[in-house]
Phi, psi and omega in degrees: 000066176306326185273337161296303170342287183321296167306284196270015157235064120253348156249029192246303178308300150330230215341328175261357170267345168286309185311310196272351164298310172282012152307306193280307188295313192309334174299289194308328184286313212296331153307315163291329165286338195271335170280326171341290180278347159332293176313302171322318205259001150254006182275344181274316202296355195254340183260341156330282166306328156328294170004279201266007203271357188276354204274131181316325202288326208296338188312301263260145180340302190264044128275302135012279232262340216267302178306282209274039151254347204260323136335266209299324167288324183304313203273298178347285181315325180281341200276304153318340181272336189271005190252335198287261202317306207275299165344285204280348175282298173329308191292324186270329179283336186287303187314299179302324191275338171285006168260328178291306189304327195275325200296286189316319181286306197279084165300337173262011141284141166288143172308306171305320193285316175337280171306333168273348177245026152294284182298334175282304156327304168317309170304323197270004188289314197271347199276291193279348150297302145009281134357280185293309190289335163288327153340270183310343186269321170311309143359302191278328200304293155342286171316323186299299192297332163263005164287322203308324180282356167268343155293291190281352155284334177267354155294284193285039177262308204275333178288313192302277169350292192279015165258320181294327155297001139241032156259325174297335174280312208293336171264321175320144157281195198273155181268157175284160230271141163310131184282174205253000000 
């Protein structure tokens, strides 16, 4: 029964080659989750200052300049993990269907010797990219962090501001009425 055979070791190779793919997407994820909330508590502090940027006090040269550099690293940062993250999704759906395709031309590798050796290069491939992009996230991640209290000290420059001008108008009088 040659055509069972057949049948059933292309679905034993699917199957190990959907296993090591997912293997591979689990490293990404597990990466992007791990950057998420990094990201997160400085993606609040930029919608904090967004918040306050309409506030008279926001005009000023170091609010101005303190929002759009700490804008510009963020958006860096998000744009790269997600260009990172989409890659490497990318890299890994190519690697499988180029296993699938080898699986089919080669009947004399064993499935298992296939996948490993497509795949195992490959893990230790995306591991030092991985790696490298964490390296580099980090980085900003730093920049941020010693930026974020210089942001959030000119939000509370600028709340301060717009409360004491609206307790001085709210204590001024009233003007008196036009004489008639």
């Amino acid at each position: 029964h040659p055509p069972v055979f057949l049948f059933l070791r292309m679905g034993a190779e699917a199957a190990l080659i959907t296993a090591a793919a997912a293997s591979l997407t689990a490293l990404v994820d597990a990466a992007s989750s791990h950057a998420t909330p990094l990201v997160a508590v400085h993606r609040a502090a930029l919608h904090l200052a967004e918040q306050v940027e309409d506030e008279p006090a926001a005009s000023s040269a170091a609010f101005q300049e303190a929002l759009s550099q700490f804008r510009a690293q963020l958006e860096t940062l998000e744009n790269a993990l997600s260009a990172n993250i989409e890659c490497e999704r990318g890299e890994i759906s190519r690697l499988a269907h180029t296993a699938r395709s080898d699986a089919a031309a080669a009947d004399a590798l064993d499935p298992e010797q296939l996948v490993a050796a497509l795949f195992e290069p490959a893990r230790a491939a995306l591991g030092q990219r991985l790696l490298a992009a964490r390296g580099q996230a980090e980085a900003m991640l730093q920049w941020l962090e010693g930026r974020r209290p210089k942001l959030l000290a000119e939000v509370e420059r600028c709340v301060a501001a717009g409360a004491a001008k609206a307790a001085t108008t709210a204590a001024a009088p009233a003007p008196a009425p036009a004489p008639a």
